[in-house]
N, C-alpha and C positions, 0 to 999 in steps of 0.2 A: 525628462527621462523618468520613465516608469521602474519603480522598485519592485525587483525578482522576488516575490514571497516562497517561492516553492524550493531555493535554496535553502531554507530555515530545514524541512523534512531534513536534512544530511544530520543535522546536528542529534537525529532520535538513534541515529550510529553509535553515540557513547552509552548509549545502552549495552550492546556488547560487550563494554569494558567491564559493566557492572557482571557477566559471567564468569570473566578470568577471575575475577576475583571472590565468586560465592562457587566457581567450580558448576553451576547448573548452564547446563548446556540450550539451557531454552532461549537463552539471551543472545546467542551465538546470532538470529537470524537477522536483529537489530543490526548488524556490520553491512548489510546491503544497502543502508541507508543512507552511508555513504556514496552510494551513485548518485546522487541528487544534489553532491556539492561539484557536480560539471558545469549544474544550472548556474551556478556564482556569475559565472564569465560571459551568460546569456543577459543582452538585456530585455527587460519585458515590453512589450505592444499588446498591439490588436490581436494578431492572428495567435501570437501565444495564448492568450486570455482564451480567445476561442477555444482552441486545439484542450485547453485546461479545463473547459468546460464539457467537450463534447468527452474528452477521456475521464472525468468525472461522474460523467453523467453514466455512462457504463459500468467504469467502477462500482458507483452507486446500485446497479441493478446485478452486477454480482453479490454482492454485499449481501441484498434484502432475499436472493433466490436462493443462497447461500445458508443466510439466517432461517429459514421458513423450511428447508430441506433440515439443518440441525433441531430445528424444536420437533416437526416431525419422527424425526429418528427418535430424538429423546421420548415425547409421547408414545411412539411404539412400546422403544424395549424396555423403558420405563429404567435406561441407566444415566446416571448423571455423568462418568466420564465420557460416553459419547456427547455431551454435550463442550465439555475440554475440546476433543479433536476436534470436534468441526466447528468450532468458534475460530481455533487455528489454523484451521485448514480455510477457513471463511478470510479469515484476516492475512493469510498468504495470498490467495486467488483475487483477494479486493488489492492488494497491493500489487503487486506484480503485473497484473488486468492492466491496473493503470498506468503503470510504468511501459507497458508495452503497445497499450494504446496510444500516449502521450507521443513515445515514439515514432510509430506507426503515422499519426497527425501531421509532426513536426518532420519528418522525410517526405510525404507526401507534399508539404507544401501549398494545400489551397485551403 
């Protein structure tokens, strides 16, 4: 039996805890993280392995089109907090992507 690594992601959830208690709300999004402790109860194979690749592999090129559209903006307007939001906005869209790619994989079935 192959060990689930992609449960461990749940555990970046206690990150949120770290906002109750500093009060900044930015940590709040870390609690979604917790979707990834369903994987616990999955055991890993082949086709998981795949379906973690090809959703990765995606992930990954939102990521990079993501990154290269923020240093663009930044280069334009020449502001450094646009580079804040779309690192965020990079780092929600690279997460989420994957989550719902992996999905997507894993209901499909082949």
């Amino acid at each position: 039996m192959k060990t689930n690594w992609l449960r461990f992601l749940g555990l970046l959830g206690l990150l949120g805890v770290v906002g109750l208690f500093t009060g900044n709300a930015g940590f709040f999004g870390f609690f979604g993280f917790f979707a990834f402790l369903v994987m616990a109860g999955q055991r890993g194979d082949e086709l998981l392995e795949s379906n973690l690749g090809r959703a990765g592999l995606r992930a990954y090129i939102l990521s990079t089109a993501g990154l290269a559209l923020t240093i663009a903006a930044v280069a334009w307007t020449g502001r450094f907090d646009v580079a804040a939001l779309g690192l965020g906005l990079t780092f929600f869209a690279q997460t989420v992507g994957f989550a719902a790619f992996l999905s997507f994989y894993e209901r499909k079935g082949d």
